[in-house]
N, C-alpha and C positions, 0 to 999 in steps of 0.2 A: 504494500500500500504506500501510493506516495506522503510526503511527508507536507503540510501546509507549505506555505511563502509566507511566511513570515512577513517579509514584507507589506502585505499584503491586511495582515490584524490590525486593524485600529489601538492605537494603547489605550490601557484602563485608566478611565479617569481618576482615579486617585495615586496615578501617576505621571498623570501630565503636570509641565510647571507649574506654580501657584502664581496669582494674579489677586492684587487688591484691588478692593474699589472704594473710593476717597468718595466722601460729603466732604463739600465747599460752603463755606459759608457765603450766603448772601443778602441781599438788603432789600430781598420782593418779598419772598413767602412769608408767612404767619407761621409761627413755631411751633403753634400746635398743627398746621398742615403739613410740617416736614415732620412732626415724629410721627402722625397719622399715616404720612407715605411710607415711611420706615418701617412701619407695623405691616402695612399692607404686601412690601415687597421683601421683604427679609425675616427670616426665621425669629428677630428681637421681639422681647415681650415690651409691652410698652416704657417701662421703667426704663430699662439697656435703653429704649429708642431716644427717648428724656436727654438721656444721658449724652447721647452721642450728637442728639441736634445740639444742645449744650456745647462739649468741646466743641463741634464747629461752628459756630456763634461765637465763643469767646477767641477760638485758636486757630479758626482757617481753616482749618480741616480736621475732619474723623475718619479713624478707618470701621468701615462698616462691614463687613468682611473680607476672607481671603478663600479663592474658589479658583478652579481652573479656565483659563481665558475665556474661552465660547459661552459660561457661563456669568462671570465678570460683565462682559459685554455686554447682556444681556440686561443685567440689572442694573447694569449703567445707563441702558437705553432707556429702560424703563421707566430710571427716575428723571431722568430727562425731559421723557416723555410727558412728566406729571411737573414741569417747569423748574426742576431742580438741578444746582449744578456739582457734577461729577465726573470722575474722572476714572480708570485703571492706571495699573502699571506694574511691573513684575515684583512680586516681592521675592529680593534678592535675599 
């Protein structure tokens, strides 16, 4: 029996690179609509989400997880989508 190509497997996500994704603070949304969006799109319970619209309000940025690119992406887009600004980048 031949043997797969390897090549060819997709790798397991929990081994592809990590990727963070940054809350930016900004000066439009109402802070209860960024932790509401937080809640919405991230596994945080409201308190974490509190917490982290906070750091970015006071500090520029939070990091709101770390996840593999295509998914990163994703909830970057999302919050985007919901007029929020955010960003990835590789967590090295």
């Amino acid at each position: 029996m031949p043997k797969p190509d390897v090549s060819l497997v997709p790798p397991r996500v929990d081994q592809l690179p990590p990727f963070k994704v940054l809350l930016h603070n900004d000066d439009v949304n109402d802070m209860l609509y960024v932790v509401d969006t937080i809640v919405d799109l991230t596994p945080h319970t409201r308190r974490r989400a509190a917490e982290l619209m906070l750091e970015a309000h006071t500090g520029g940025v939070a990091l709101l997880l770390v996840t593999h690119k295509e998914h990163a992406e994703l909830v970057r887009d999302q919050l985007r989508a919901k007029r929020l600004v955010a960003s990835i980048e590789p967590d090295a």
